[in-house]
LUMZA-287493 format. One record per residue (C-alpha): residue number from 1; residue in three letters; x, y, z. Coordinates in steps of 0.1 Angstrom, whole numbers. Example, Ala and Ser with C-alpha at 12.3 -4.5 7.8 and 13.67 -1.06 7.14 Angstrom:
BEGIN
 pos code    px    py    pz
   1  ALA   123   -45    78
   2  SER   137   -11    71
//
This chain:
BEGIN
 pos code    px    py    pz
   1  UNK  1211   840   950
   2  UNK  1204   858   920
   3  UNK  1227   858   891
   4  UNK  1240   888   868
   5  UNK  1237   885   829
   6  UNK  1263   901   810
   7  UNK  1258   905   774
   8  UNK  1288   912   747
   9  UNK  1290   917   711
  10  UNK  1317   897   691
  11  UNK  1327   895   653
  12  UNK  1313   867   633
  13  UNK  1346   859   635
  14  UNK  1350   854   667
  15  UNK  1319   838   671
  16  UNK  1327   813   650
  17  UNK  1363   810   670
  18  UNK  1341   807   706
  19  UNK  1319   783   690
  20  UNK  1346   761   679
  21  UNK  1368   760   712
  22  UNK  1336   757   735
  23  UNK  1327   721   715
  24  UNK  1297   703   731
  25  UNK  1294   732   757
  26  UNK  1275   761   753
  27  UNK  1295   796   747
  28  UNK  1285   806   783
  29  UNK  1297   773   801
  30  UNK  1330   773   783
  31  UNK  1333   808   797
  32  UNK  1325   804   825
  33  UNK  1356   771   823
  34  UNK  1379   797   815
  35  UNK  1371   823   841
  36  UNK  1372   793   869
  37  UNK  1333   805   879
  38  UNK  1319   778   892
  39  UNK  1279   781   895
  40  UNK  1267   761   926
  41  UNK  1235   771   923
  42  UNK  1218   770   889
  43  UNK  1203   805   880
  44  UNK  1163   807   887
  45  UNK  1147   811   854
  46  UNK  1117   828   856
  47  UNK  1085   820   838
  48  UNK  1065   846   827
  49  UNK  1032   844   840
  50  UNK  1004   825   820
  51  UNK   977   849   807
  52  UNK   940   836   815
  53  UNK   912   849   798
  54  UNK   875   843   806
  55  UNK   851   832   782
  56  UNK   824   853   771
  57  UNK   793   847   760
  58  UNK   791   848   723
  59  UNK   754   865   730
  60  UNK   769   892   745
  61  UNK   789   900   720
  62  UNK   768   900   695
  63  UNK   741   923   712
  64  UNK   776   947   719
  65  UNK   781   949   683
  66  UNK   747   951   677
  67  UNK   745   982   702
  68  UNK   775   995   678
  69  UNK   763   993   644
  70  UNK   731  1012   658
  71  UNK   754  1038   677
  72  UNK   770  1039   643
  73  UNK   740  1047   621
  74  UNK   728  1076   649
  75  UNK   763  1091   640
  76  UNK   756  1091   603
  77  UNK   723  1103   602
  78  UNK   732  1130   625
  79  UNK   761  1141   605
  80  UNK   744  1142   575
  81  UNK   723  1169   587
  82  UNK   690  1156   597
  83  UNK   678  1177   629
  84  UNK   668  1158   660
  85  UNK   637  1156   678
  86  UNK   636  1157   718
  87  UNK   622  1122   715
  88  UNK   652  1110   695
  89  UNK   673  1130   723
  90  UNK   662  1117   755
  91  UNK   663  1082   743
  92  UNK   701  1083   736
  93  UNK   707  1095   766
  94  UNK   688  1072   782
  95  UNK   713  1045   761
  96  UNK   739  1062   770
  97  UNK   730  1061   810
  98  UNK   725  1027   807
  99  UNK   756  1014   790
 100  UNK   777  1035   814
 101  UNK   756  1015   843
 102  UNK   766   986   828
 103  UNK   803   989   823
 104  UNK   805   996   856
//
């Protein structure tokens, strides 16, 4: 069976006042004393799933950031207005074919 939350807002105040007449109980048991709601089965908590991460190889990281900082430099020469030569073209492009190979 699955349970229902409810959630309320009180006073500090009140708080303070449920606090005090639940005792050594928490707010919701002494609550739950008051309405006569007896729980036969204890609510399933459920626990969030446990994330897993695999390691990778600190190689291929660094030759991914290496492949960055060189994709970065192309973007600033290029911006600064040096022209481009075919050669310098096609072998970008060729880069670029071959990461996208790879990522797939």
């Amino acid at each position: 069976m699955k349970y229902k939350q409810i959630k309320i807002n009180v006073a500090p105040g009140h708080y303070d006042e449920l606090l005090e007449k639940a005792g050594d109980r928490s707010i919701a048991q002494y609550i739950r004393e008051q309405l006569d709601i007896d729980l036969k089965d204890k609510p399933i908590t459920l626990k969030k799933p446990k994330k897993y991460y695999l390691q990778t190889d600190p190689m291929l990281i660094y030759q991914i950031n290496k492949i960055g900082t060189n994709v970065n430099q192309i973007a600033k020469r290029l911006n600064s207005g040096d022209s481009v030569t075919r050669i310098t073209l096609s072998v970008l492009i060729e880069i670029m074919s071959t990461l996208k190979r790879l990522i797939k």
